[in-house]
C-alpha positions as CSV (number, residue, x, y, z in Angstrom):
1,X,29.3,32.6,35.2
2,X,33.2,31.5,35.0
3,X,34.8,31.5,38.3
4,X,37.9,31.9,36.8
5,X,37.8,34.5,34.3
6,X,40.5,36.3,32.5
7,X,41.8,39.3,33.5
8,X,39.9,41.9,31.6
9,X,43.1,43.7,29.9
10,X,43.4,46.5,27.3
11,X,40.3,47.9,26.8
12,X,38.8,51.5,28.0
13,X,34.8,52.0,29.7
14,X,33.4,49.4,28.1
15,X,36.5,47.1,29.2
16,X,34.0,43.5,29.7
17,X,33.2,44.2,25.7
18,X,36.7,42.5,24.7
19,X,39.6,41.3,26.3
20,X,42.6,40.5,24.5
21,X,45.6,38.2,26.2
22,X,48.7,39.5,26.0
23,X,51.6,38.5,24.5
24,X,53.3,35.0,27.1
25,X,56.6,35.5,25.5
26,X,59.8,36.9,26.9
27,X,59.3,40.2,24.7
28,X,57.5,43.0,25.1
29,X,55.3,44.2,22.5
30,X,55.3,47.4,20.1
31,X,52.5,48.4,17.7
32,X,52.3,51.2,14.8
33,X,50.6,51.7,11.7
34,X,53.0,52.1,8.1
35,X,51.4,53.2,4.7
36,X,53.6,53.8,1.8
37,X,52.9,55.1,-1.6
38,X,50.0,57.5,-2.3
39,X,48.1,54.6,-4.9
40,X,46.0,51.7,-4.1
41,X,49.6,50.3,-5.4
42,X,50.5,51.2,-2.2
43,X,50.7,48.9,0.8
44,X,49.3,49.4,4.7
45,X,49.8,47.3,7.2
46,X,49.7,46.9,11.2
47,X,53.3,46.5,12.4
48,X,54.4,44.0,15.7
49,X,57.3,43.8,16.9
50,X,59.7,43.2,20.0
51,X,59.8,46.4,21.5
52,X,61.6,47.6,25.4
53,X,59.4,48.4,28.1
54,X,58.1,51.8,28.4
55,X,56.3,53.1,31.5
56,X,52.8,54.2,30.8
57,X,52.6,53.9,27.1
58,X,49.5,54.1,25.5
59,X,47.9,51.4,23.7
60,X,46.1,51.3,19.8
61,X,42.6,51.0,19.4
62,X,41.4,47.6,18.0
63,X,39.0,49.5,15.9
64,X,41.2,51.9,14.8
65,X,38.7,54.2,13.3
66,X,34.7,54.8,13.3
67,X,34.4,53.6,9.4
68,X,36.0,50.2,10.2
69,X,32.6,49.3,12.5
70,X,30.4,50.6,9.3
71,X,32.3,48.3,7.2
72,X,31.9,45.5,10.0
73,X,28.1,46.3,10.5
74,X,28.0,45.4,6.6
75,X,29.7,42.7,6.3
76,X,29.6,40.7,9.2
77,X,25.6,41.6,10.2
78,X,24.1,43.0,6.6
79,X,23.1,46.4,8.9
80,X,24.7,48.9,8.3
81,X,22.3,51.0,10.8
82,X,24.3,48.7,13.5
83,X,27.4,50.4,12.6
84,X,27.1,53.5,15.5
85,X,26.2,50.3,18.3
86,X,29.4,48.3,17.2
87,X,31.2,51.8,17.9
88,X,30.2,52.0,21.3
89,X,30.2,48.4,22.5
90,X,33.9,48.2,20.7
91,X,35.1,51.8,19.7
92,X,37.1,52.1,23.3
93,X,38.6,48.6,23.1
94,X,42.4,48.6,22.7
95,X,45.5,46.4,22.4
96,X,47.5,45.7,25.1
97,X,50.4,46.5,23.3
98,X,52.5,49.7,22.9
99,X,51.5,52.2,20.5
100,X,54.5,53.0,18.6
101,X,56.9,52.0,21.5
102,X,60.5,51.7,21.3
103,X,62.1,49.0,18.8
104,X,64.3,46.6,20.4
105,X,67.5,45.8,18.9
106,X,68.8,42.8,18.1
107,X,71.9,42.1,16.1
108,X,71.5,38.5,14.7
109,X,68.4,40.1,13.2
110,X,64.5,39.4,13.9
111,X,62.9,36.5,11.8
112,X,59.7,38.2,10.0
113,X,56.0,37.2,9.1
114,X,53.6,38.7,6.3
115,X,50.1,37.7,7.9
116,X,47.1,38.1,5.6
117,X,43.4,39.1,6.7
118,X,40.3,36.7,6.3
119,X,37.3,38.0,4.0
120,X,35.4,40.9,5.4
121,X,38.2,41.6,8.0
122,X,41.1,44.0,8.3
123,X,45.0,44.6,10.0
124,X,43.6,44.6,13.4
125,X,41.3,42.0,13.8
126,X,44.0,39.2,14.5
127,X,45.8,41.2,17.2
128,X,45.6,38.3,19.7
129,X,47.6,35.7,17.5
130,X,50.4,39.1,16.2
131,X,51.0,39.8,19.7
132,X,51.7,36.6,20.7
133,X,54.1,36.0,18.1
134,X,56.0,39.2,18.3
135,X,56.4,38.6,22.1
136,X,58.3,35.1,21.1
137,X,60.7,37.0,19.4
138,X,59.2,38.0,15.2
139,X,58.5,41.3,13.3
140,X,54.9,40.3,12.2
141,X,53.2,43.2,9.5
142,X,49.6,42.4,9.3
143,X,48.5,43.8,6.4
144,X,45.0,45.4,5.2
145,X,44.3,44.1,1.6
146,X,43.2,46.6,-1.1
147,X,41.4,44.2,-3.4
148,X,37.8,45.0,-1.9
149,X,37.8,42.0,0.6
150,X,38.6,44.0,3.5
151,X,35.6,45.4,5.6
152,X,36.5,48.6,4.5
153,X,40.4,50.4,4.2
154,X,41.6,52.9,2.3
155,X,45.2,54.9,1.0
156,X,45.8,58.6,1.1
157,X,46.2,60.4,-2.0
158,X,49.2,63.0,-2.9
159,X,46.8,65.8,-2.0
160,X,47.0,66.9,1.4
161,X,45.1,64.8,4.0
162,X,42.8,63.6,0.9
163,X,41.9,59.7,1.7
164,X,39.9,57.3,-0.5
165,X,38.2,54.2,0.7
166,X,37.9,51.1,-0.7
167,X,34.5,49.4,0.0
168,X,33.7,45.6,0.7
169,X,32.7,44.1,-2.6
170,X,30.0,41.4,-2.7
171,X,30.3,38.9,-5.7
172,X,28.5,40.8,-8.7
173,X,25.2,39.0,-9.9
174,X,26.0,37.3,-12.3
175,X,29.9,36.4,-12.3
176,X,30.6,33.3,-11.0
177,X,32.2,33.8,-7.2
178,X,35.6,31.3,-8.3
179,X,36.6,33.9,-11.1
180,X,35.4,36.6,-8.7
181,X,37.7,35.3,-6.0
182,X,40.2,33.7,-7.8
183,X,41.5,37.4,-8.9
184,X,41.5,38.9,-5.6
185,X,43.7,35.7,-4.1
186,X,46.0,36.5,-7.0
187,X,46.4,40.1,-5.7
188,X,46.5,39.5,-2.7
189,X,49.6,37.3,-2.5
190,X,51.2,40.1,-4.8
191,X,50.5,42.2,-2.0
192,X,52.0,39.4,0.2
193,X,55.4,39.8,-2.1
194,X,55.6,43.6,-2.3
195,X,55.2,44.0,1.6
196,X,58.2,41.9,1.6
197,X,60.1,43.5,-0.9
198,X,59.3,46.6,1.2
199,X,61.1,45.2,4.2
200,X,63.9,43.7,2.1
201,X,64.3,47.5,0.7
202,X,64.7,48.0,4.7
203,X,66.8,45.7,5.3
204,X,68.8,47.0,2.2
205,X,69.1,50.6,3.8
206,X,66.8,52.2,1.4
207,X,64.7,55.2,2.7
208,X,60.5,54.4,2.7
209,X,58.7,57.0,4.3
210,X,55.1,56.3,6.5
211,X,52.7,58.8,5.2
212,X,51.1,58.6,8.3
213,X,53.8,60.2,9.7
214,X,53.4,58.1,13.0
215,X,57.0,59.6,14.4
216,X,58.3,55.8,14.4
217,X,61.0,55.1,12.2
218,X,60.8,52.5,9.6
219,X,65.1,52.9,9.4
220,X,65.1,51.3,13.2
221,X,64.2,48.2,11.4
222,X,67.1,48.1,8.9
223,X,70.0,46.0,10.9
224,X,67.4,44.3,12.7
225,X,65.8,42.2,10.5
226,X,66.5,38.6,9.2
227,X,64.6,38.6,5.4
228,X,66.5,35.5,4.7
229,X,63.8,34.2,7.6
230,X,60.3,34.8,5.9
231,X,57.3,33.4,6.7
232,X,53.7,33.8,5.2
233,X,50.6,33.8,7.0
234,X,46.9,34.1,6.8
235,X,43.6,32.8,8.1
236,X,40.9,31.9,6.1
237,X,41.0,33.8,2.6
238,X,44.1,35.0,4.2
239,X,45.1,31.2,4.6
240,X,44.8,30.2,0.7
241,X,46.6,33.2,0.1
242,X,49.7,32.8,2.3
243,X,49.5,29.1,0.2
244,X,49.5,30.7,-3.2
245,X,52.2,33.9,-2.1
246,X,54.4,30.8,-1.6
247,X,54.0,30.0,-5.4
248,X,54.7,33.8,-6.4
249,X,57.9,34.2,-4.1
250,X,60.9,31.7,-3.4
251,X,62.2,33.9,-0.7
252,X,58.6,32.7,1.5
253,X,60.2,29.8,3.2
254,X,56.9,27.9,4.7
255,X,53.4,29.4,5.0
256,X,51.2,28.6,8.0
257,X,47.5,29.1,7.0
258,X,44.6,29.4,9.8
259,X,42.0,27.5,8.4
260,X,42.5,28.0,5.3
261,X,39.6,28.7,2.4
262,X,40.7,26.6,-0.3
263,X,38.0,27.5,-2.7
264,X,39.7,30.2,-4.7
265,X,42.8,28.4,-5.7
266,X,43.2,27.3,-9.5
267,X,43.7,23.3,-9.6
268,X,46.5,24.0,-11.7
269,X,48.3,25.8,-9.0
270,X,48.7,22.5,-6.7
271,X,52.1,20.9,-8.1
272,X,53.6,24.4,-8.0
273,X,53.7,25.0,-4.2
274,X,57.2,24.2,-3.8
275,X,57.2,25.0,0.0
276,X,55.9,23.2,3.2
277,X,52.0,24.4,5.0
278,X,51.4,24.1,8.3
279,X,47.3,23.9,7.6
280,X,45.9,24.3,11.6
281,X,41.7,23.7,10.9
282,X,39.3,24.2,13.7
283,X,36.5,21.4,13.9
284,X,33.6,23.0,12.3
285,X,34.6,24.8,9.1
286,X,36.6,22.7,6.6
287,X,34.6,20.9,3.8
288,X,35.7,17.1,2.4
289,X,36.4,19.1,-0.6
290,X,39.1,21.6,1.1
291,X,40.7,18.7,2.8
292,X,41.2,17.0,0.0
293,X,43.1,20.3,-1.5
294,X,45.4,20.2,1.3
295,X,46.2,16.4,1.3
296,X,47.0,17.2,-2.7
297,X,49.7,19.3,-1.4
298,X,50.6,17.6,2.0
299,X,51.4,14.4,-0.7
300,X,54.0,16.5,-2.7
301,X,56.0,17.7,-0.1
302,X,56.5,15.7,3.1
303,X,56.6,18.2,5.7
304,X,53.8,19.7,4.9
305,X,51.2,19.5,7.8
306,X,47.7,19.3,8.5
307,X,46.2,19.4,12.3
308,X,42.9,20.1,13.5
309,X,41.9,21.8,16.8
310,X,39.4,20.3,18.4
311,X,36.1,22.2,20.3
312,X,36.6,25.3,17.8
313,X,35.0,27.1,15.0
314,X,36.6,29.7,12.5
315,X,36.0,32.7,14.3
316,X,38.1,31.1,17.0
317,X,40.9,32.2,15.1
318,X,40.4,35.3,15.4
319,X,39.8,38.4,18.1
320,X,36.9,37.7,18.3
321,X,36.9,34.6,20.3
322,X,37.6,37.2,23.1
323,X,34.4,38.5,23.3
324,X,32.1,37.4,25.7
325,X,29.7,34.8,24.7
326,X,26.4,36.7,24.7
327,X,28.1,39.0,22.3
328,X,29.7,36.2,20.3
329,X,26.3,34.3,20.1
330,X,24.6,37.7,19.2
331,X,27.0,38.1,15.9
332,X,27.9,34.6,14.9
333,X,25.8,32.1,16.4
334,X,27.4,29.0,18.2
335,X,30.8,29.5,19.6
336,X,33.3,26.5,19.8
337,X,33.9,24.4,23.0
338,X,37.6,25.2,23.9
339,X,38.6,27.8,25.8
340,X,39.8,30.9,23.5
341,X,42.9,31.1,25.6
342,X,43.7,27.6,25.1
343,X,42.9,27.5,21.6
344,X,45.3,30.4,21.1
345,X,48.1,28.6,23.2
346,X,47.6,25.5,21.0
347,X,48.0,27.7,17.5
348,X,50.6,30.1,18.3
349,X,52.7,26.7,19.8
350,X,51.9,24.9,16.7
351,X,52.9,27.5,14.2
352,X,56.3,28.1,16.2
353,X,57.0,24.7,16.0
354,X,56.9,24.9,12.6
355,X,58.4,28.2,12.1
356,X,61.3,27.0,14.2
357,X,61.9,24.0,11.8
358,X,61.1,25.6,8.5
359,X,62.9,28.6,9.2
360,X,66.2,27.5,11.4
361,X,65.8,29.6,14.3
362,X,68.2,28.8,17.4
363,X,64.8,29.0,19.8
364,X,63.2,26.6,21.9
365,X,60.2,26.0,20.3
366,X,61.1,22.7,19.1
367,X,59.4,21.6,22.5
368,X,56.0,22.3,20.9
369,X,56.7,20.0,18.5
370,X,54.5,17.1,19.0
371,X,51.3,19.9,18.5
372,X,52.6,19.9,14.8
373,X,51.9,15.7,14.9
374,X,48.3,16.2,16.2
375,X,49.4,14.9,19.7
376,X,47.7,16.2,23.2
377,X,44.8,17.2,24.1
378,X,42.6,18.7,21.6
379,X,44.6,18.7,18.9
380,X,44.3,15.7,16.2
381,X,46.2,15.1,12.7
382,X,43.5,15.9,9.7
383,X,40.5,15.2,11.8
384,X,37.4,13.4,11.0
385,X,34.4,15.3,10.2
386,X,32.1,15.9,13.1
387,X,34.1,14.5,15.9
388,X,33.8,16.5,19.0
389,X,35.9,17.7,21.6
390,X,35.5,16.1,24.9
């Protein structure tokens, strides 16, 4: 019914199923997978990065594997018997980046992000908002948490070609869902830490080999990186835990959290985080409570800030505010008002504004950075509840 709809880009047969934007920035952008250590220890993560332009190179899969729509079935619908449909209305989707394309050099080094999934998601699912910041010029390593809130993921063992999979973990009957919760935050921002510690062995010149064995070489990144320019990221779950991996590591300049699930955070924690949040809400998610959280920590350090997007809801934050809206509607109900596109422009601008400042980058996003004030269309300082976009 649009007039004007987006091009559909990066996706195979059943291309109208999803259509994610590419990066607008001034790089192009590469894509590969990295898993090190043979433990649940271990880390994996989805690396972006600025890469040079490569005539026909193939593009990942957004679903990078079968099991990933079983885990999504689960979580996302309670159906597991769904899990073969999501494969065929999404199996064939892909990013329009370049798998495993060739790293661009650059000599003052590349400022990096550790971005950190929402609850019931994985590394893939926020490709539209990775891209974009990769193309502006970061190294962004999505990672796929290993402390059961992921849809599914799993490590490979030291035997040969022997994986083990880490289910989705309801809270057990019984256990009270803050205790529940409150340990998985913890371990995930220590997974936050040792993913940078990984790229600061990089940067140091120390050998880490991919067991996937994805013929991209983790070396390429070693005089190429900036790790005195960190940055820690995260929507939802992922959003509280960018806030408390600031806590657990001084080298995290600033965190920018994507409507950020306050709940699991320990009170005590509050007067700890030493470091300023860019908290970007959408309309319909955030609870008195949870804004309340962030004004405790907005009011200890001044540049800490707190905007809401108006017209969206918290799956705009994600790829899945690409679908189209019949599909959208099918899975999560009501989508928001403001055009994904838009909303995604607005976000990305906002965090760069902010990563510009809190990191000292010599770039020009300084020009977004009245979005990080809550001024323009759409975007408003620590909304009101229920106000509506118009």
């Amino acid at each position: 019914t649009d007039p004007v709809s987006p091009p559909r880009l990066g996706c195979g047969s059943m291309g109208a199923m999803l259509a994610l934007p590419p990066g607008q920035g001034p790089h192009q952008v590469g894509c590969t997978d990295v898993m090190v250590g043979h433990t649940r220890q271990g880390l994996f993560l989805r690396l972006f990065y600025p890469c040079l332009p490569r005539a026909g190179a193939p593009e990942p899969l957004w679903i990078p594997r079968s099991e990933y729509c079983g885990g999504l079935a689960d979580v996302s619908l309670g159906l597991r018997w769904c899990s073969a449909l999501l494969s065929i209305a999404l199996g064939s989707c892909k990013v329009p980046v370049s798998w495993n394309g060739p790293f661009k050099p650059r000599s003052s080094g590349y400022p990096l992000i550790i971005f950190s999934h929402g609850l019931g998601a994985f590394r893939t699912l926020y490709s539209s908002i990775c891209t974009e910041l990769a193309s502006r010029g970061f190294v962004v390593a999505a990672l796929e948490h290993r402390d059961h809130s992921a849809a599914t993921t799993y490590f490979c063992t030291a035997e040969a070609g022997t994986e083990e999979w880490i289910p989705f973990q309801r809270v057990p009957q019984g256990q009270k869902e803050f205790y529940f919760r409150n340990k998985q935050v913890h371990q995930r921002a220590q997974e936050c830490v040792r993913a940078l510690r990984l790229f600061q062995d990089i940067a140091g010149g120390r050998s880490v080999p991919n067991i996937l064995h994805q013929g991209w070489d983790l070396s390429l990144l070693k005089d190429n990186l900036d790790v005195t320019k960190v940055a820690v990221m995260g929507h939802s779950f992922g959003g509280v835990t960018a806030v408390l991996a600031l806590v657990k590591e001084p080298s995290f300049r600033c965190a920018v959290a994507l409507d950020a699930w306050m709940f699991p955070l320990e009170n005590l924690l509050y007067p700890e985080v030493p470091k300023p949040v860019l908290f970007i809400n959408t309309e319909k998610f955030q609870t008195p409570e949870s804004i309340a959280k962030m004004k405790r920590l907005s009011s200890r350090n001044s540049q800490t800030r707190i905007v809401t997007v108006l017209g969206t809801m918290h799956e705009d934050q994600t790829d899945f505010a690409f679908f189209p809206g019949k599909l959208f509607s099918l899975i999560f109900g009501r989508r928001g008002t403001l055009d994904p596109h838009k909303a995604l422009a607005i976000t990305s601008r906002a965090a760069l504004a902010f990563l510009q400042r809190h990191l000292e980058l010599q770039e020009e996003f300084g020009q977004w950075d009245e979005l990080l004030e809550g001024v323009g269309d759409s975007v408003v300082p620590d909304a009101p509840f229920g106000r509506s976009h118009l």
